[in-house]
N, C-alpha and C positions, 0 to 999 in steps of 0.2 A: 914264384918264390918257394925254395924247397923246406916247405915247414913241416912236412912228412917224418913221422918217425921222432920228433924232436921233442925236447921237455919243456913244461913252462913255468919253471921256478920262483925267478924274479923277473920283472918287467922288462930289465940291462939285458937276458936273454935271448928277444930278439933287436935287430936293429929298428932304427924308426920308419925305415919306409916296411919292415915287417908287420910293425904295432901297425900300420895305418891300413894296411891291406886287410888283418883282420877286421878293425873298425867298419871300411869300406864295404867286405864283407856282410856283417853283420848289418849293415843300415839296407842293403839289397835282401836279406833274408827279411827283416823287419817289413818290406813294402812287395814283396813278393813271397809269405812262408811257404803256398801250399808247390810252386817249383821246388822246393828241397823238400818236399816231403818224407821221401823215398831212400834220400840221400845218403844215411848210412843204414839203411835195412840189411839185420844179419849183423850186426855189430853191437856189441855188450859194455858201455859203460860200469866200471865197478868206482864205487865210492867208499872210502876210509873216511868217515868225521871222528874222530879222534876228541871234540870239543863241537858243544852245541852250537848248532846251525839254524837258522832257519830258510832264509832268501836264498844262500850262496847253496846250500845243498839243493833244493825244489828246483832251483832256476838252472842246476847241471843239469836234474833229472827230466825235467820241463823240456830243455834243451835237447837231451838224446832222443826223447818218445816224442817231439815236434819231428825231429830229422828220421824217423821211423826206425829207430834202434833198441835197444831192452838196457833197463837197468840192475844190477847185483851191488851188494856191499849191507853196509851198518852205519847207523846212525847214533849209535853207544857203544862207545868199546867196551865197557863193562859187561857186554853180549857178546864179545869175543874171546879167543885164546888170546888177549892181551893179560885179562883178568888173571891167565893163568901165569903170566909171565913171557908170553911168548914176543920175541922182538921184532922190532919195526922193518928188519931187514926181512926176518923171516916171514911176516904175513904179506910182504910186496911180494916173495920170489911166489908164496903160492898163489898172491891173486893176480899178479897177471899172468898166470895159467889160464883163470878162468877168464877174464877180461882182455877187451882190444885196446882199453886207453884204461887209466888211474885216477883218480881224482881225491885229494889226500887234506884235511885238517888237523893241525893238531896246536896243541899249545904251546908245544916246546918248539923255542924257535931255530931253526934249520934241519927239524927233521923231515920235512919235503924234501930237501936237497940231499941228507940220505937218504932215503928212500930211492929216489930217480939212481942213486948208484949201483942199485940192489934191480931193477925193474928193467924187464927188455920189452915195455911196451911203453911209449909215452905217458905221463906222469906230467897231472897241475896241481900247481898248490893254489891251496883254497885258504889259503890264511893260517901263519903259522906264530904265535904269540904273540909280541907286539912288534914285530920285523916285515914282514910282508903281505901284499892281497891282492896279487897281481891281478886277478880276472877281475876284483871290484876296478882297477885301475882301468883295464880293456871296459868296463861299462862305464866309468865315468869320460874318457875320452870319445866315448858311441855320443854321449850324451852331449857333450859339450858338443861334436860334431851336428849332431843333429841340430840342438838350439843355436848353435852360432855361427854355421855355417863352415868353419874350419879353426884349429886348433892353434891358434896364432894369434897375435895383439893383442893379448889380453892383460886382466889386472884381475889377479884371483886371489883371495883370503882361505883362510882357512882359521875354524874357531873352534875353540873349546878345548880338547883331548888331545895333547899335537904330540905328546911323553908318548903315551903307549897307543895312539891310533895307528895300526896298521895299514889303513885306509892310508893316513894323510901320509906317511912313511914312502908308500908304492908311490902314488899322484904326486906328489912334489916331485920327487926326484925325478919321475918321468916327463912330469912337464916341461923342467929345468932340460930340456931336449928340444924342445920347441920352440919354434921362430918368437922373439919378444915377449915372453911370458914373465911379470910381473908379479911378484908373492906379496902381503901383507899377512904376518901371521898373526892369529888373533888369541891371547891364551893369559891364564895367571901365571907368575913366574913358577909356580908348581908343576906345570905342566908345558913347560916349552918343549919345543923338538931338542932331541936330545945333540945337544955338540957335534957327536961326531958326524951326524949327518949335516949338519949344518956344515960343517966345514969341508963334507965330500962336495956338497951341491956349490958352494964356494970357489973351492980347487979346481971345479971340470967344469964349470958352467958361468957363461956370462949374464948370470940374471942376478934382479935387483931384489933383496928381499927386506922388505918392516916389519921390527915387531910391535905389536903393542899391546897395550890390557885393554883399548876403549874400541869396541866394535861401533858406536855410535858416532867415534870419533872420524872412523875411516867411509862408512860404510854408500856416501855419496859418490864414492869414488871409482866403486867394485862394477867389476862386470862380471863377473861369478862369485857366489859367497856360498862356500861348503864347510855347513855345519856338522858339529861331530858330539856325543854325548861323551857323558863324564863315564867312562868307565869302570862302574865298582868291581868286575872280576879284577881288574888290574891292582888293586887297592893295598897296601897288607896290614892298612885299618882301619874301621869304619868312620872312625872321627874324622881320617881328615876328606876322605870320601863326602862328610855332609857338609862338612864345611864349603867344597867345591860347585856339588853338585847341581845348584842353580847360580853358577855366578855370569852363565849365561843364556837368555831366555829372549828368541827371536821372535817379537808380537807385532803385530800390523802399524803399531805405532812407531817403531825402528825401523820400518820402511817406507813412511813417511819422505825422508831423501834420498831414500834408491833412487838409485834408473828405473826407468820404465821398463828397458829390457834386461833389468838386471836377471843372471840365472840361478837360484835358490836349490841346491843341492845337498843329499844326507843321503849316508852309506846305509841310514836306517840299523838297527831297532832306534826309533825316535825313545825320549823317554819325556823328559818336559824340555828340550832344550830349544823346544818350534813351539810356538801357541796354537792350539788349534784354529783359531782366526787367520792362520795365514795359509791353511790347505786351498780354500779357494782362493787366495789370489792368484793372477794368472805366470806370475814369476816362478812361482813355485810348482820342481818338476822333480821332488822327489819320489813320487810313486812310479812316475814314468823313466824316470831313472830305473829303479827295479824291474821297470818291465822290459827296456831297451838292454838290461842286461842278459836275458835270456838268449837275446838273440848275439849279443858280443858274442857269448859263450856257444851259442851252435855256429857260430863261425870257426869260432879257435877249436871247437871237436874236428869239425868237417876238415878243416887244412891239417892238422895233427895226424890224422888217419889217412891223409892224400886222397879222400873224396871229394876235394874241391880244390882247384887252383885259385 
């Protein structure tokens, strides 16, 4: 599959048997790392975060120094000639001079998408305001992959943050690609997904989706439940930020009627919206979510650069 040379913007960028090659990818990196060891030795990852990072930046840099490659870039533009004014086209034409691939954050949403116009080396976005997060998307399909053996039949929720989660943005609509994939969206009417996407996933896709306020109401029902935090960067004021921000809280007693194999996922930074009583139960795979992401991501390096078919 000729994923050489290409960008990875939004998720609709490659096709589904692309998304699934990386996936597939990435789960053989996972159970065999020290074979790729080598694999891009002599190759320079440079990263742009534009907007604080923590998981999504480590887990690229994690990613190239597992595949024996080096990293360059900034983790505060206010450390950059952005400070000075300089623009987003013009800091891609000189870093990929110094860099073999891109890897870009920012807040403002579709400035990935330029950038990749400005850039003659492959270019990912890492999450750009509350519009896209494609590589979180390639980790949460590693994951579902892994726990459930294939990316299909399912009944998935999604709670909390659904306005401005970038996270649930990228995953929905990617799912809505996938063989019988069932949505129940879980949210206050403050925070529902917003319309238009609702109405794309609608228009192109034959999938079933509910909404509702009662996570308690649905949650016997779920075979993946991916919770999301209230976002207060999103906010533009703190009232109604408090108002929301515990109206949902997932404790060992709400899963009282899970499934046994039900799959418990978060894109993380947790804030209170998991109780700490349910990090051990065995449903719950959102650390290993973050871990199985590293390896999503030295997959989609490896193919991007044509050191792996």
């Amino acid at each position: 599959m000729p994923l050489i040379n290409r960008n990875f913007v939004d998720p609709s960028d490659f096709t589904l048997d692309e998304l699934k090659h990386v996936v597939n990818l990435g789960l053989k990196m996972y159970d065999n790392p020290m074979k790729y060891a080598d694999t891009c030795k002599g190759k320079i990852l440079g990263t742009l975060f534009y907007e604080p990072s923590t998981r999504t930046r480590l887990s690229f840099e994690s990613a190239m120094l597992r595949l024996g490659g080096t990293i360059l870039g900034f983790s505060d533009a206010n450390t950059t000639s952005a400070k000075k004014g300089e623009s987003i086209a013009d800091t891609v034409r000189v870093l990929d001079d110094y860099a073999d691939i891109l890897v870009m954050r920012h807040p403002r949403e579709g400035a990935p998408k330029l950038a990749s116009q400005y850039s003659s080396v492959p270019l990912v976005n890492a999450g750009d305001g509350g519009h896209q997060h494609p590589t979180q998307t390639l980790t949460d399909l590693t994951t579902i992959q892994y726990y459930k053996g294939a990316v299909k039949n399912l009944k998935v929720a999604f709670c909390g943050d659904l306005l401005f989660g970038r996270t649930v943005h990228s995953l929905l609509k990617t799912l809505s690609r996938f063989p019988n994939i069932e949505f129940t969206l879980i949210s206050p009417p403050e925070l529902r997904i917003p319309n238009h996407l609702k109405i794309d996933i609608a228009s192109n896709f034959n999938v079933k989706i509910l909404e509702t306020e009662s996570l308690e109401g649905c949650i016997s029902t779920l075979d993946v439940l991916y919770m999301t935090r209230i976002q207060k960067e999103r906010f533009f004021n703190e009232e109604e930020y408090l108002k929301l921000r515990d109206v949902y809280i997932l404790d060992q007693n709400k899963l009282t009627h899970a499934k046994d194999d039900l799959l418990i996922m978060h894109p993380l930074p947790r804030v209170n919206e998991i109780s700490y009583d349910v990090d051990n139960d065995p449903r719950s795979k959102y650390f290993d979510q973050a871990k199985l992401g590293v390896y999503a991501r030295m997959a989609l390096i490896s193919l991007l650069l044509g050191v792996c078919e």
